[in-house]
KELUMVO-950418 format. One line per 8 residues: number of its first residue (from 1); their letters; for each residue x, y, z of C-alpha. Coordinates in Angstrom, 3 decimals. Layout:
BEGIN
NUM	a	X:Y:Z | ...
% end
This chain:
BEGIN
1	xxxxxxxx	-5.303:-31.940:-11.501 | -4.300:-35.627:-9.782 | -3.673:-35.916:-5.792 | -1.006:-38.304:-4.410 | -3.214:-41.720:-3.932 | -5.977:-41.673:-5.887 | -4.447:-42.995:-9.382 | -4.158:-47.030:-9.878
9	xxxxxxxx	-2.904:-48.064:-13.021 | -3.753:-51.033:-14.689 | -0.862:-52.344:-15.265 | -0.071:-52.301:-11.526 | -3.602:-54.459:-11.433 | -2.333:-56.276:-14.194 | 0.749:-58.008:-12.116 | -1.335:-57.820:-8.654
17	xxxxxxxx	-3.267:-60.680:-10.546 | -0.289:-62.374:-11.837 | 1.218:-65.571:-9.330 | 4.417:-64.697:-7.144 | 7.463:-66.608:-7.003 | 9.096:-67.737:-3.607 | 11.279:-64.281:-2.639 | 13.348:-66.526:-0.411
25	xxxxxxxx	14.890:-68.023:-3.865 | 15.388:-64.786:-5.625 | 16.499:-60.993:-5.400 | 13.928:-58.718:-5.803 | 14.093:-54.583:-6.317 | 11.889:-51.696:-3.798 | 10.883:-49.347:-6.076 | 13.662:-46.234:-6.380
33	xxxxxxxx	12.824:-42.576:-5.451 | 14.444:-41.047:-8.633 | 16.061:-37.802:-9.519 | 13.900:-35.353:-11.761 | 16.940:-33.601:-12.909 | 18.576:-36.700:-14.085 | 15.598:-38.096:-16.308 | 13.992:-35.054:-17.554
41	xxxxxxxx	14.611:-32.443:-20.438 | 15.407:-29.153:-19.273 | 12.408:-27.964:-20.234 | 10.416:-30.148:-18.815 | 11.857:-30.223:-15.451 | 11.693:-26.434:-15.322 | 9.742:-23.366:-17.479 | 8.166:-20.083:-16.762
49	xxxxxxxx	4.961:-21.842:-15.424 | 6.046:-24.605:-13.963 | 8.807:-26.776:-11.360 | 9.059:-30.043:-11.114 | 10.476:-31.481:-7.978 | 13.652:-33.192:-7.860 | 12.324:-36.034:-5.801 | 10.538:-38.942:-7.912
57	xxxxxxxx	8.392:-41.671:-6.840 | 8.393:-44.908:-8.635 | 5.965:-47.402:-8.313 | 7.841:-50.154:-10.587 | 6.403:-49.388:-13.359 | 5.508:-45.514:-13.666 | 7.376:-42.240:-12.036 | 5.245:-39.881:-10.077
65	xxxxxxxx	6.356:-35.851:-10.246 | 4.984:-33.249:-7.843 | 4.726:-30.060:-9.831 | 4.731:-26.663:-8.532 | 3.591:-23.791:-10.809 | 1.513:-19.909:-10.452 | -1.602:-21.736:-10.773 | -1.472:-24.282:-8.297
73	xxxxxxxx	0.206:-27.607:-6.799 | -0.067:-30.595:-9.551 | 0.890:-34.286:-9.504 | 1.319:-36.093:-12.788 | 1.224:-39.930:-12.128 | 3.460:-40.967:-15.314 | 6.161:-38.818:-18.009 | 3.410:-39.086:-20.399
81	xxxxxxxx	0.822:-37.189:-18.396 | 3.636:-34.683:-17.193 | 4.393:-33.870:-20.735 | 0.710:-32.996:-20.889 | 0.360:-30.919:-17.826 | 3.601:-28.802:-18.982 | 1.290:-27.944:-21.978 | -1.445:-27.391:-20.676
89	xxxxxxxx	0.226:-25.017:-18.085 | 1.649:-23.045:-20.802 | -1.442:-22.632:-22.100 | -3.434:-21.977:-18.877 | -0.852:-18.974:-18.385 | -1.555:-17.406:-22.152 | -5.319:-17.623:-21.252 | -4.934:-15.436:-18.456
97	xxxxxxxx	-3.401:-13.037:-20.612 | -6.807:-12.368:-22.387 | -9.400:-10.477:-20.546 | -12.826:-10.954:-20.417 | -15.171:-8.079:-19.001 | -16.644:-10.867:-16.415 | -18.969:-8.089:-15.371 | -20.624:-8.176:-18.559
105	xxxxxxxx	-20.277:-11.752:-19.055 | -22.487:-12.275:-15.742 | -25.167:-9.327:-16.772 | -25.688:-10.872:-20.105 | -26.161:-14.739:-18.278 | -29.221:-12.705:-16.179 | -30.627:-10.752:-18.686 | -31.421:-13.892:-20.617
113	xxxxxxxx	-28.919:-12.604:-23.573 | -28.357:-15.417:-26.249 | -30.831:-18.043:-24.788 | -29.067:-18.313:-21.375 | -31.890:-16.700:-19.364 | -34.788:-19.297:-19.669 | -32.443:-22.596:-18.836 | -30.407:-21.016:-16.315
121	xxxxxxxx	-31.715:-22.800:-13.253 | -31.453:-25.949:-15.336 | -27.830:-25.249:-16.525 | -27.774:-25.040:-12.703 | -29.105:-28.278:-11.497 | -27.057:-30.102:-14.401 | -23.952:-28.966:-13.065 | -25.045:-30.353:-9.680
129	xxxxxxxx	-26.264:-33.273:-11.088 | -22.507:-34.056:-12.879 | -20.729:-32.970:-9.853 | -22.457:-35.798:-7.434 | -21.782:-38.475:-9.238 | -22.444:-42.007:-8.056 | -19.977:-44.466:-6.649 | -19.565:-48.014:-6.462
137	xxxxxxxx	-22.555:-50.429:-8.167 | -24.547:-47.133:-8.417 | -22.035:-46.013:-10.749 | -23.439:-48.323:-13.015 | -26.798:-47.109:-13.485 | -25.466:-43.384:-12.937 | -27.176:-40.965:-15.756 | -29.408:-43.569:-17.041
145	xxxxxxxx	-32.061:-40.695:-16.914 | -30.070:-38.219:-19.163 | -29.102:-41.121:-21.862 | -29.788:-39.898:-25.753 | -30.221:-42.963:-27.353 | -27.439:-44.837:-26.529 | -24.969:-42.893:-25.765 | -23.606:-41.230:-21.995
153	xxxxxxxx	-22.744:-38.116:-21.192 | -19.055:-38.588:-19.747 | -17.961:-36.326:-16.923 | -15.267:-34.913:-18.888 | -17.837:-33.519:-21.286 | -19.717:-29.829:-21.193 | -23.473:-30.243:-19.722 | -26.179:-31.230:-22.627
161	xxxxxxxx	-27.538:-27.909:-22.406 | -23.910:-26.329:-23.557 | -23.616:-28.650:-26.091 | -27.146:-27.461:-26.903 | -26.909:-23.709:-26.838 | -23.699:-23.815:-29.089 | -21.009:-23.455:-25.835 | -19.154:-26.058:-26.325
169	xxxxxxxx	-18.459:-24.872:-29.821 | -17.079:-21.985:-29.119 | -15.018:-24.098:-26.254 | -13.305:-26.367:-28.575 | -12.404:-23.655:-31.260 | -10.491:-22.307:-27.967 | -9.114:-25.324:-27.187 | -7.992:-26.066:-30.731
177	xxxxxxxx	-6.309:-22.584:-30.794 | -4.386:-23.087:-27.853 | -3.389:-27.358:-28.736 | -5.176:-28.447:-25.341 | -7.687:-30.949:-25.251 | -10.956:-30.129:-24.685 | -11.546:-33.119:-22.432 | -8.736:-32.457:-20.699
185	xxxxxxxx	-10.009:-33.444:-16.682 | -7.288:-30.031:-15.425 | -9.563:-28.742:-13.494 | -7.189:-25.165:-14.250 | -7.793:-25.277:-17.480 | -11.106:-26.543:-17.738 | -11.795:-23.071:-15.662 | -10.255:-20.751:-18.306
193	xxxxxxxx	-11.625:-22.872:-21.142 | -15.006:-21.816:-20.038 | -14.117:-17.995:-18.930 | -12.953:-17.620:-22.486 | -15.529:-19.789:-24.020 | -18.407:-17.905:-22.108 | -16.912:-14.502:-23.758 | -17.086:-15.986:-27.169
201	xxxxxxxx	-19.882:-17.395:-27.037 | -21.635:-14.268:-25.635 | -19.358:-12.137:-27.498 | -17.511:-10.401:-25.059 | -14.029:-11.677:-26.177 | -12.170:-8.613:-27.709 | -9.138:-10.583:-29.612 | -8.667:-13.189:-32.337
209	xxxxxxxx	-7.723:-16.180:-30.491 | -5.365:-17.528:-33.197 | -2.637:-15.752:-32.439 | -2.490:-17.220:-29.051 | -0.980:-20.800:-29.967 | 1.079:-22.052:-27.449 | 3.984:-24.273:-28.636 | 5.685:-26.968:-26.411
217	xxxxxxxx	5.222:-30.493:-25.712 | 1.827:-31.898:-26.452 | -1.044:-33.277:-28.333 | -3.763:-35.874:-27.572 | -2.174:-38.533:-26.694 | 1.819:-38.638:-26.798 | 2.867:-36.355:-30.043 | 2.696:-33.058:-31.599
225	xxxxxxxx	2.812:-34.089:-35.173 | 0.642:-33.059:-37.931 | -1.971:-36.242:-37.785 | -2.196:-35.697:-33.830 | -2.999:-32.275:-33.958 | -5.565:-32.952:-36.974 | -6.914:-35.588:-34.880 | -7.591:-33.237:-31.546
233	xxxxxxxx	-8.893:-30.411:-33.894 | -11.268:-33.029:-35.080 | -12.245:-34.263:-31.446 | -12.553:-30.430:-30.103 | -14.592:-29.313:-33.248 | -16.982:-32.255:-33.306 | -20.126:-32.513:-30.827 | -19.626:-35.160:-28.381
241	xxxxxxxx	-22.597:-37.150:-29.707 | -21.210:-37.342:-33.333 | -17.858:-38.764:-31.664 | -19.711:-41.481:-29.889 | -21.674:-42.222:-33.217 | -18.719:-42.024:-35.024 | -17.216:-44.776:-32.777 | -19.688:-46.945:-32.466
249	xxxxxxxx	-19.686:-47.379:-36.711 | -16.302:-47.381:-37.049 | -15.752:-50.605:-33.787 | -19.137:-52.255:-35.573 | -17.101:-51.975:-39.312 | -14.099:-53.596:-37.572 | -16.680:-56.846:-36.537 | -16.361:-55.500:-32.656
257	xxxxxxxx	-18.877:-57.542:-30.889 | -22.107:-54.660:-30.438 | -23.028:-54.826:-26.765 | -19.008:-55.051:-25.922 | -19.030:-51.672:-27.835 | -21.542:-50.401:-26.225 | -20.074:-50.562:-22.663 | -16.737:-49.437:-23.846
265	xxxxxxxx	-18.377:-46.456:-25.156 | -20.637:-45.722:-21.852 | -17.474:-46.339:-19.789 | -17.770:-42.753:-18.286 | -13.703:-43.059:-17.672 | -13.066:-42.458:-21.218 | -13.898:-39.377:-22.310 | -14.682:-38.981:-25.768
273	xxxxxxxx	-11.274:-37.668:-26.671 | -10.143:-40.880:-25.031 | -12.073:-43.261:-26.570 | -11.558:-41.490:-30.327 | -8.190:-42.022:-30.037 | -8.641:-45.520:-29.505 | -10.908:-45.991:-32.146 | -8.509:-44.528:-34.867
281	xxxxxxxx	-5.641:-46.725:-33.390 | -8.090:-49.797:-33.859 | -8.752:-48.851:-36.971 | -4.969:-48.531:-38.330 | -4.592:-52.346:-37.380 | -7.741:-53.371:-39.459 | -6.894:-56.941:-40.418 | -5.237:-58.013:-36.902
289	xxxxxxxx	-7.393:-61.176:-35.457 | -8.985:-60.800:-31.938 | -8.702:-56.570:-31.927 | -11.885:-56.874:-30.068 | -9.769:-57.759:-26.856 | -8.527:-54.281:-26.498 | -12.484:-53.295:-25.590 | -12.967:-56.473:-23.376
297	xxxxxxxx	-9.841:-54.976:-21.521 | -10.442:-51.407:-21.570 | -13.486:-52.807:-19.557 | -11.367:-53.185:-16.162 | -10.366:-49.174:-15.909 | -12.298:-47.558:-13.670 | -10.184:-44.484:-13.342 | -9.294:-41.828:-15.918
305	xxxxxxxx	-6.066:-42.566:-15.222 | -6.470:-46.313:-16.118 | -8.304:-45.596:-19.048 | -5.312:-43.451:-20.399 | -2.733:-45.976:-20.165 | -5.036:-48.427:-22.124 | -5.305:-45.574:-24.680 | -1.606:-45.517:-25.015
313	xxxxxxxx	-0.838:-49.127:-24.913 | -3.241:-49.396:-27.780 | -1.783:-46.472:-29.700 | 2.032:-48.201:-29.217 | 0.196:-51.481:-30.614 | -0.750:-49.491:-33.531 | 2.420:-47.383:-34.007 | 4.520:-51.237:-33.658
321	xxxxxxxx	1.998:-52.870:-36.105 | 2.845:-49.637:-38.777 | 6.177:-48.721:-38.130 | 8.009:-52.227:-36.670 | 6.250:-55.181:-37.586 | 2.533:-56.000:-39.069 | 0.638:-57.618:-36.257 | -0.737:-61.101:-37.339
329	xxxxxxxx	-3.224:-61.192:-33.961 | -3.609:-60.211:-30.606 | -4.030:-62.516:-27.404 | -4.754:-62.237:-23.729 | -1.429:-61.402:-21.338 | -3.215:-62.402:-18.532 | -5.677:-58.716:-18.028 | -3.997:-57.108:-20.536
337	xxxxxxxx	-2.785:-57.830:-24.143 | 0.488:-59.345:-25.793 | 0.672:-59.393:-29.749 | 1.932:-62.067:-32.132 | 3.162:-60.528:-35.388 | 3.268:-62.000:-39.020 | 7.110:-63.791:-38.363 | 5.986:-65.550:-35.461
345	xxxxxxxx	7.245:-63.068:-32.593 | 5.697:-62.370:-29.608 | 5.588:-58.281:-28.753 | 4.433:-57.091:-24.804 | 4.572:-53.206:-25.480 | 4.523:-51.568:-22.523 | 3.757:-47.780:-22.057 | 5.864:-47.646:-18.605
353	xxxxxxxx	8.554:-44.930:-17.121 | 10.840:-47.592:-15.546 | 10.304:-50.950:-14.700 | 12.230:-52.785:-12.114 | 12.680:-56.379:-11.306 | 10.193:-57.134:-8.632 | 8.081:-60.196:-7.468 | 5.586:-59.328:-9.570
361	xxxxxxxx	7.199:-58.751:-12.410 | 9.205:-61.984:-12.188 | 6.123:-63.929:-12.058 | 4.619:-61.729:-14.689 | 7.510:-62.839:-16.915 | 7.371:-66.836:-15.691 | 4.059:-66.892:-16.282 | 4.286:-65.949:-19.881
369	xxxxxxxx	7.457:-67.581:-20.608 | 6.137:-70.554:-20.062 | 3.080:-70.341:-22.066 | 2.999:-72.917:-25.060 | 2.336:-70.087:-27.465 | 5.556:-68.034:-26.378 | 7.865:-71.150:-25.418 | 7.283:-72.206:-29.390
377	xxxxxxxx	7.700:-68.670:-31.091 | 9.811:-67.496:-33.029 | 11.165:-64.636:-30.396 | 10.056:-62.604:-27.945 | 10.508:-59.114:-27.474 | 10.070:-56.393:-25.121 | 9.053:-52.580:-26.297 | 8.811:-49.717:-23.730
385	xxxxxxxx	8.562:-46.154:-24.164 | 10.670:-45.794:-20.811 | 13.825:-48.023:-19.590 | 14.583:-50.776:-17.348 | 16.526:-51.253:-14.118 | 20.010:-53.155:-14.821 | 18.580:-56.449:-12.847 | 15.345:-56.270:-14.688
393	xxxxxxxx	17.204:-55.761:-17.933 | 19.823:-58.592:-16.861 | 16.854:-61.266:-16.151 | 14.878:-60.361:-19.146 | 17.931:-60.792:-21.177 | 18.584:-64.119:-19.304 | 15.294:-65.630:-19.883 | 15.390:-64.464:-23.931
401	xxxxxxxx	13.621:-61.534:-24.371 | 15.016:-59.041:-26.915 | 14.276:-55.281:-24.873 | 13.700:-52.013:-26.491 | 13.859:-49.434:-23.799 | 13.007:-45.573:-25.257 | 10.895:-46.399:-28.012 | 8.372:-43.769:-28.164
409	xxxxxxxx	10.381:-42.975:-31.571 | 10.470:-45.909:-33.281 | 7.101:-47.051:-32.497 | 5.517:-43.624:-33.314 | 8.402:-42.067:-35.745 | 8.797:-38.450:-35.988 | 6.624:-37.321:-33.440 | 7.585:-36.291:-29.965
% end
């Protein structure tokens, strides 16, 4: 669930750290309050478990939506992560279709039934233990103590001693069957995730959960085809430690520096679905010089939020390096990333809603226009998976970009 407030995106830090230009020599743009109705799909403005309402905040770069649904008020702080909540509302509402005998559920916890009895009070204090988690510099030492080897335990993740007793198992074969993630930080569906994964695993659930797919808009990070839903199978099905392993090998194979992968992979804002996903985007540009920047940025987030819209620019690097252009390197864009491909033409893929021509985003564009590197290409383009305001798309134009508004189909084709 996300509250009004609390989500910063990194690309807003990104042009907070870029210079301004003098507003007394130029016209600048206050972010809109948007229509719903006139950017959405019909059935994503409006379904059986869920409204969205009509009024939309936009921050210059992503849209805000207030949803309204029978479980519960919801804000989704981009159109990518309101795509995701419509799913996972759908879903949340065939869950509660199955019933569980709680009753029985609860006896069998205190009766010590399947191993539960003797590390009850433990289960207990672990849950405590992941609910007050540290702030500020204590963040950084935060779960030092319950470290295996080298890896974290993310606060996305099920307790150690679920992962242990074969829970989480039984979780992620029920988030598999109804194409959620089992990461997912809805705090909704993390609730009927475990109801249903508590009756499986103590075998109280009466039905076969395959025939409860729920279809709609989804997947683990912007589709619903094939590879994306292999790919969250894969990341529900696979113990949380064996993803982090898996990582690590994989960002060491592509010559990632080793303590750079280290923190990336103990940055507690990725979850492991998050930083999976990553991984096999890295991996698809094997070849690329510098990849290794995507880690040093990924670095900066220090929100969930932040570290999903570094996920998606680097899966929209990956999907322009395979479907657009191959990618000769990547370079710094002052905290983020810009990439050169093998013609000479320099690509800022952005994964924003709507971007409108303020101060910062003037300077943002001076600033690299006027780099040596960009001045002396061959081109420059622009790629965003949402659109542009017409002064932002008239001053782009003007200083030589070449824009691509709506991409999300060229740069990931055939996928939603």
């Amino acid at each position: 669930m996300f509250h009004k407030g609390l989500i910063v995106s990194s690309l807003a830090v990104w042009l907070v750290a870029l210079p301004a230009i003098d507003s007394a020599q130029a016209e600048f743009e206050e972010p809109p309050v948007l229509s719903a109705a006139a950017i959405l799909e019909s059935e994503v403005l409006k379904g059986p478990n869920h409204e969205v309402a009509d009024e939309v905040k936009n921050n210059g770069l992503f849209n805000s939506y207030s949803v309204t649904s029978p479980f519960g008020e919801f804000e989704a702080p981009s159109t990518t992560r309101l795509r995701f909540l419509v799913n996972e509302l759908n879903a949340i509402a065939e869950m509660k279709k199955i019933e569980t005998d709680d009753t029985a559920i609860e006896s069998l916890k205190q009766s010590g039934a399947n191993t539960v009895s003797g590390i009850k009070n433990l289960f207990t204090d672990t849950e405590n233990t992941l609910k007050g988690a540290a702030s500020g510099v204590q963040g950084l030492f935060h779960r030092a103590s319950e470290t295996i080897g080298s890896r974290e335990v993310t606060d996305a993740e099920d307790s150690k001693i679920q992962q242990v007793i074969g829970f989480s198992k039984s979780k992620g074969k029920i988030a598999t069957a109804f194409n959620v993630n089992v990461y997912s930080r809805n705090r909704v569906l993390q609730e009927e995730l475990d109801r249903l994964a508590w009756a499986d695993y103590l075998g109280g659930l009466g039905m076969g959960l395959a025939t409860s797919m729920v279809p709609g808009v989804g997947g683990i990070v912007l589709t619903t085809s094939g590879a994306a839903r292999l790919l969250n199978e894969a990341i529900n099905t696979t113990p949380a430690a064996e993803l982090w392993v898996q990582s690590r090998d994989k960002l060491l194979a592509l010559g990632m520096d080793g303590d750079t992968v280290q923190l990336f992979l103990n940055n507690q804002v990725f979850s492991p679905a998050l930083y999976t996903v990553m991984t096999s985007a890295l991996e698809s540009m094997k070849g690329v010089e510098n990849l290794g920047l995507f880690l040093k940025v990924s670095l900066q987030a220090n929100t969930p939020e932040m570290a999903r819209v570094i996920t998606e620019l680097t899966v929209l690097t990956a999907g322009y390096h395979t479907h657009i252009a191959p990618l000769k390197e990547i370079v710094p864009m002052a905290r983020i990333i810009k990439a050169i491909n093998q013609e000479g033409r320099v690509a800022v893929i952005l994964p924003t809603d709507h971007l409108i021509w303020s101060e910062r985003v003037s300077g943002a564009l001076m600033e690299i226009s006027d780099e040596p590197a960009v001045a002396q290409s061959a081109g420059r383009e622009l790629w965003l998976i949402g659109d542009l305001s017409e002064l932002a798309t008239k001053e782009f134009t003007a200083a030589g970009w070449d824009i691509h508004p709506r991409t999300r189909s060229q740069l990931l084709p055939g996928k939603d």
